[in-house]
N, C-alpha and C positions, 0 to 999 in steps of 0.2 A: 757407471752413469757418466753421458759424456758433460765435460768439464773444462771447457776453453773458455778462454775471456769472454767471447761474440755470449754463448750461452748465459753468463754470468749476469749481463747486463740487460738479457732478455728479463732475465730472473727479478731487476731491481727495478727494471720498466713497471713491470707486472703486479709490482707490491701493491696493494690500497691504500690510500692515505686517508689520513686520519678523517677529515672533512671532506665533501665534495667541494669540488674547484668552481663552479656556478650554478646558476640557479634549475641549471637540465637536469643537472646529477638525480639519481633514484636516492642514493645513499647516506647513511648518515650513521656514521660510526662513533661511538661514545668507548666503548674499547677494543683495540687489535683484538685481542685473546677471545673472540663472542662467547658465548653460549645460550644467549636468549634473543631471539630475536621475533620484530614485528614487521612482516608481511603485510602493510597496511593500505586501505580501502581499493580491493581489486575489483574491478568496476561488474568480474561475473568470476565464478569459482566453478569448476565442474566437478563431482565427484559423482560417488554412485553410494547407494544404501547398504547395508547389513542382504539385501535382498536384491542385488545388482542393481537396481534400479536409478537410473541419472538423477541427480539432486541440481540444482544451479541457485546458486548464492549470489544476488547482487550488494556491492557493495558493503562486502565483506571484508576482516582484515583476521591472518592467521598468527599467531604466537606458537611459536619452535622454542623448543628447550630441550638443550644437547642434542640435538639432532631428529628430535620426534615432535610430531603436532600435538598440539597438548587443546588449543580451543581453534573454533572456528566461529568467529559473532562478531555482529554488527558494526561496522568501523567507527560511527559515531558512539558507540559505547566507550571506546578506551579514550579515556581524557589526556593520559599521561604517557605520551609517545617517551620520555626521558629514562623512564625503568630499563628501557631494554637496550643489552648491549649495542646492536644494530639494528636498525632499519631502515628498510626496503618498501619506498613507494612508489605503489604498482600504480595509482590512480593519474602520474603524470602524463604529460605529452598523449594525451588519448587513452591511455592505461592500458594496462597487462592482463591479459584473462588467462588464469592459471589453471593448468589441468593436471591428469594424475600423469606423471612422467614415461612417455617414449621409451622403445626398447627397439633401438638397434640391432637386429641381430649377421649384419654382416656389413663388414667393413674395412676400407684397406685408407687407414687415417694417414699414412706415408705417403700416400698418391695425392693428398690434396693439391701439390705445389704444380704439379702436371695435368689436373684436369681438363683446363682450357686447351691442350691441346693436343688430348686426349678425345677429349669433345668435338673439335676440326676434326682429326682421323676416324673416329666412328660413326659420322656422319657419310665418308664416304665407303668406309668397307671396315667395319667388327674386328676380322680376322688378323686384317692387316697392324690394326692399335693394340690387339693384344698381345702381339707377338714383337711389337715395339716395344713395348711397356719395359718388359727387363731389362731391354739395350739403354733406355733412359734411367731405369733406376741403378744401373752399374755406376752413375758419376751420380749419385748422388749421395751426397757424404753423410754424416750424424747430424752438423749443424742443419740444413737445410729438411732433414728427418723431423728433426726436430720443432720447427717453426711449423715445417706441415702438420703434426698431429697437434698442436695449439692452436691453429689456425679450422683444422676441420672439428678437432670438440667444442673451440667456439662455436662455431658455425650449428651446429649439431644440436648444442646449449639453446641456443637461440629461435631455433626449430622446435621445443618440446624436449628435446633427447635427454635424459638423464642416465640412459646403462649403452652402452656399445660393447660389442663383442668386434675386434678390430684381429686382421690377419696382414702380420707381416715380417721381413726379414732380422726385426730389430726389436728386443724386449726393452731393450734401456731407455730406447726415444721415445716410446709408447708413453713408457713411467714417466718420463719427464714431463711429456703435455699432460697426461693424467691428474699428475699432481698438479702443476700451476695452473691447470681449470678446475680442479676437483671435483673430477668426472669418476664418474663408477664406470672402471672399463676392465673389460675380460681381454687380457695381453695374449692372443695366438701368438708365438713368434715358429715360424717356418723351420721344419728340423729338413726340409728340401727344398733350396732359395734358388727359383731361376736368376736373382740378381745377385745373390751370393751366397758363393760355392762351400763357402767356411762353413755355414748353415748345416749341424748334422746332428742325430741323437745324441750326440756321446756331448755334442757341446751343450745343450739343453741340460742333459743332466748333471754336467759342469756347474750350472748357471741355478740352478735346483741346488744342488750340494752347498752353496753356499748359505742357503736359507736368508733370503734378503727379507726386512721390514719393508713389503712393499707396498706400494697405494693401489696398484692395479692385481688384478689376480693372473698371475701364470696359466696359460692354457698352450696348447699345440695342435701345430695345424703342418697339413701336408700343402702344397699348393695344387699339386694335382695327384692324386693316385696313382694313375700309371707310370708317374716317373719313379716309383719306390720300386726297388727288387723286394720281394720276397723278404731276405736279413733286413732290409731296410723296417718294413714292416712289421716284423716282429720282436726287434730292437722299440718301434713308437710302442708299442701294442705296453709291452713291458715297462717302458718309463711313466705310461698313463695308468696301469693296473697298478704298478708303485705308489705313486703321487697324487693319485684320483684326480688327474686334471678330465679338464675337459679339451674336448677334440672336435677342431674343424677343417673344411676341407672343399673344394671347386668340384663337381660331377661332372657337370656339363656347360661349362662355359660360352662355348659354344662350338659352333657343328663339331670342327677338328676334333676338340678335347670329347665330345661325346661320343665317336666313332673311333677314339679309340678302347 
């Protein structure tokens, strides 16, 4: 896990404090350690029935305990905001209208810190930005890995997202934003890194051998098929039938990659 000062301080930036600092803040923490918490008066709720059917709750406040919804009723029902470890009010600044959580299913959360201009070149020619892209992620280090995948599960957070499945050269930077957003994220890390060459089965299964307590789940991913031989292939094929990861992977990106 990378571990240099710069990252350290990201880490103590990021803590919650105890109270909100004014009167914007949503939050209001009575203790660090939560496990109960109130969701309170979210101005619409969406869910769906026993019979899929969309339900919408206004002016609704939710109670979580250890991590599962326990009620959903009326916000003016609960008198005693103080019970609960934390709470979160959705009714502020215009209010929050809560839905059932996004699913990401592709994602290269390392690329956030380049998108802007990533964005200028795929404006004028596709083939040309993605064929740049590796030449730009060769200088980019762990720290800078790092802030990017905190930076796009915010971002993500913020949108609805709650699960992403993210594809990239790096399992360890993945975990780090993972954890300090406390994102449900599926870690592809590339066992064939056009931006880095170190990238191979054998270190995957290095990285597996060691059985880490992790936040993110381990998966693997090719970035493209056709750059794998044969051994290459059946080397993933073997560490996924082992491990029962899950496996992703680019088809057709575009034209280039699809013709071949």
């Amino acid at each position: 896990m990378p571990g240099s000062n710069f990252l350290k301080k990201i880490s103590l930036k990021l803590k919650v404090k105890n109270q909100v600092d004014d009167a914007r803040g949503r939050y209001l923490i009575h203790k660090q350690q939560y496990k109960n918490i109130l969701i309170s008066n979210a101005p619409f709720v969406f869910t769906c029935d026993a019979n899929n059917q969309i339900k919408i709750f206004k002016n609704h406040s939710i109670i979580i305990e250890n991590g599962i919804i326990k009620e959903v009723e009326l916000a003016k029902k609960i008198k005693n905001k103080n019970q609960f470890d934390l709470v979160y009010d959705a009714g502020k600044r215009g209010g929050t209208v809560i839905t059932p959580g996004f699913i990401n299913a592709h994602a290269h959360i390392h690329m956030y810190l380049m998108r802007s201009a990533m964005m200028l070149d795929e404006g004028a020619e596709i083939d040309k930005a993605i064929f740049d892209m590796a030449a730009w992620q060769r200088h980019e280090g762990e720290e800078a890995q790092c802030v990017a995948s905190i930076g796009d599960l915010t971002e993500e957070q913020k949108n609805g997202i709650t699960s992403t499945l993210t594809h990239g050269p790096s399992f360890e930077t993945g975990e780090y934003g993972a954890r300090l957003t406390c994102h449900n994220l599926i870690n592809a890390v590339s066992a064939i890194s056009n931006s880095r060459p170190t990238n191979t089965p054998e270190a995957i299964e290095t990285l597996l051998a060691q059985k880490l307590n992790t936040h993110s789940q381990i998966a693997l991913s090719l970035h493209y098929l056709y750059k794998a031989n044969a051994q290459t292939l059946r080397k993933v094929q073997k560490i996924i039938d082992k491990h029962k990861l899950l496996f992703t992977c680019h088809l057709a990106e575009n034209d280039v990659v699809r013709d071949k």
